[in-house]
C-alpha positions in Angstrom: 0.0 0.0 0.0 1.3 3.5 -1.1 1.2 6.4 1.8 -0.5 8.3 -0.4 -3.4 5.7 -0.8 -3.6 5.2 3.5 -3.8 9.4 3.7 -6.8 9.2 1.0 -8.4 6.2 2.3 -7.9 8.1 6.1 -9.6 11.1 4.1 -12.8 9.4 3.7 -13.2 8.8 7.5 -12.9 11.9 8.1 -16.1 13.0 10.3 -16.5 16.2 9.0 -15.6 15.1 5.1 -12.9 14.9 2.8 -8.9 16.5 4.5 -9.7 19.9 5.1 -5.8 21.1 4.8 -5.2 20.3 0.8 -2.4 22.9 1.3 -0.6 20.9 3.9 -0.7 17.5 1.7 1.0 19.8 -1.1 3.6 21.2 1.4 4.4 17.5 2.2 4.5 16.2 -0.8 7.2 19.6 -1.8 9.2 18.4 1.2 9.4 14.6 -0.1 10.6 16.2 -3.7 12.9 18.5 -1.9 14.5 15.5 -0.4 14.4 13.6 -3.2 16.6 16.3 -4.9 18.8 16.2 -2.5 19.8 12.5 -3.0 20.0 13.0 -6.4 22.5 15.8 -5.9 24.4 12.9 -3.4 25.4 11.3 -6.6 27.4 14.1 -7.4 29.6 14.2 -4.8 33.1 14.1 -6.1 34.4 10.3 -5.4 37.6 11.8 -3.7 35.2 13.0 -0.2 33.7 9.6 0.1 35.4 7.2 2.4 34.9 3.8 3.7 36.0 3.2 7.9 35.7 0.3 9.1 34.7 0.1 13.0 35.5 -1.9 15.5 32.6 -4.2 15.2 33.2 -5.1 11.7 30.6 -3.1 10.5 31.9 -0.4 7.7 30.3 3.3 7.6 30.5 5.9 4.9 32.1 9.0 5.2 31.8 12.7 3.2 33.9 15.1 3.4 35.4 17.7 4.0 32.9 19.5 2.8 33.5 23.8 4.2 31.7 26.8 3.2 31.7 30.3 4.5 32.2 33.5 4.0 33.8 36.6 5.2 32.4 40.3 5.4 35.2 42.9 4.9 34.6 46.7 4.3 36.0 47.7 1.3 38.1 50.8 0.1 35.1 52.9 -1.0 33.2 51.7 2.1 31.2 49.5 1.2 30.9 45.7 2.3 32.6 42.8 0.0 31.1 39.6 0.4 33.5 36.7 0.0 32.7 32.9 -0.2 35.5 30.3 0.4 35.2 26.2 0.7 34.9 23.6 -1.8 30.7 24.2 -2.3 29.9 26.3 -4.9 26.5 27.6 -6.4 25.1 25.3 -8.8 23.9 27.2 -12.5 20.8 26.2 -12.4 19.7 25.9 -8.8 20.1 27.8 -5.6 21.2 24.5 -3.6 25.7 24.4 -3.6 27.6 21.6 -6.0 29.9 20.0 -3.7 33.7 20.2 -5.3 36.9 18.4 -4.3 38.7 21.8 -4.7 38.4 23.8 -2.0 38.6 27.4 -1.9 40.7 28.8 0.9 39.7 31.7 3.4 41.9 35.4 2.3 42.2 38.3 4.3 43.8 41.3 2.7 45.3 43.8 4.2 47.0 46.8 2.7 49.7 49.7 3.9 51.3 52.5 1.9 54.3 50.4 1.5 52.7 46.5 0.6 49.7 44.2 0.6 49.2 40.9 3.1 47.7 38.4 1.9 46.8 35.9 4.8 44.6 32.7 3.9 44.3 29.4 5.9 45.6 26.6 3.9 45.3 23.3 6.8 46.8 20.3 6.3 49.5 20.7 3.8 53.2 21.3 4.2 55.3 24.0 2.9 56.7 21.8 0.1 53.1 21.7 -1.5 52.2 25.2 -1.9 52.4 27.2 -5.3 52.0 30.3 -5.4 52.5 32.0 -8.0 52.0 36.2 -8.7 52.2 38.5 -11.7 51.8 42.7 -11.4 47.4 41.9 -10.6 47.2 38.2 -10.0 48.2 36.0 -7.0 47.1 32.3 -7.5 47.8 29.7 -4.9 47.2 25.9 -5.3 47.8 22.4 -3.2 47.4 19.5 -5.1 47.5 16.5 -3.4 45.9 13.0 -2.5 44.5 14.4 0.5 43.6 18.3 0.5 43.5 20.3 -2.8 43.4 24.1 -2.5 42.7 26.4 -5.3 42.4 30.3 -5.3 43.2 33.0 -7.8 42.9 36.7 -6.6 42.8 39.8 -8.6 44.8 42.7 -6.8 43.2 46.1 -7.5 47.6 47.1 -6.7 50.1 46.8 -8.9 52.9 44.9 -7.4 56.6 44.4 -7.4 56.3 39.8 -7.9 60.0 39.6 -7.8 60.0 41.1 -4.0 57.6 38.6 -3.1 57.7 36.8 0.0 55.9 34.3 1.6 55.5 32.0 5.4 53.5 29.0 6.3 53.3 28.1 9.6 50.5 26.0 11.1 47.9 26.2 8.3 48.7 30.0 7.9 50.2 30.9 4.7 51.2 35.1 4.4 52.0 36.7 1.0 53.6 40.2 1.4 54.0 41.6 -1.9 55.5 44.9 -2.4 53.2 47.7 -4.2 54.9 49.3 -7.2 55.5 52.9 -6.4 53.6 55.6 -8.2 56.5 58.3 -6.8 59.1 59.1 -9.2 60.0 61.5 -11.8 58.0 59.9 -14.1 57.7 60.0 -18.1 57.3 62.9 -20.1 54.6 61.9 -22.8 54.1 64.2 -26.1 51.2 66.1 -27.0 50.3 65.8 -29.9 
């Protein structure tokens, strides 16, 4: 017997007649679609998060993960707020629910002098010897690509910097860029008018 032939056949013996609360079947039945979605989107999840553990009783249990998302409110240099998501769960195309990714997108802070920019993002359970970073004058990517933990980021400076004076720390899942800005003082270039 289906559920949805008890709640009908229920229905009938209603006193009063049929379910009065047609809205609340429909609400349920939106909740068993919503959950059904959700399975489906299961499927998706990159093979690399699921692992097996076997327990002490024998017994073996599935595992996800890691799966992280957040994000971080700064205020930005015109004052207004900038809105930044990091973790490996992105917005799907199509759908307001997150795609699950193996990548994962780690947490920057920025912060900026007269003299140089910081970058500061949390890169956990790596070592030094599997970072790359790599910057040009506007970009800074970083990336960790391993069995275990793969990081991915690139950033677009709104500086121009000096990438040859680049310098960088890890030191317990902390990794700092300081990156020199290219000075705007000088004599400068006399340019023609023409």
């Amino acid at each position: 017997m289906e559920p949805d032939d008890w709640l009908k056949r229920w229905q009938r013996k209603m006193p009063f007649g049929p379910w009065p609360l047609s809205e609340m079947d429909e609400m349920i039945r939106e909740i068993e679609r919503s959950f059904a979605d959700q399975f489906k989107n299961m499927e998706k999840i990159p093979k690399n998060l699921v692992r097996e553990r076997r327990l002490p009783d024998g017994s073996t249990r599935k595992e996800i993960g890691p799966i992280v998302y957040g994000y971080s409110v700064t205020i930005g240099p015109d004052g207004k707020p900038v809105v930044r998501e990091f973790g490996n769960v992105k917005r799907g195309a199509t759908q307001p629910w997150k795609e699950i990714q193996d990548t994962r997108e780690p947490l920057i802070d920025v912060v900026s002098s007269d003299r140089d920019v910081k970058l500061i993002a949390e890169i956990p359970g790596v070592r030094r010897e599997e970072i790359d970073v790599t910057v040009n004058e506007q970009r800074v990517i970083i990336s960790v690509d391993t069995e275990n933990r793969k990081y991915y980021k690139e950033l677009d400076l709104p500086w121009l910097v000096r990438p040859e004076e680049a310098k960088s720390t890890y030191n317990n899942g902390i990794l700092e860029i300081t990156l020199p800005l290219k000075s705007a003082k000088g004599a400068g270039v006399r340019v023609k008018v023409e």
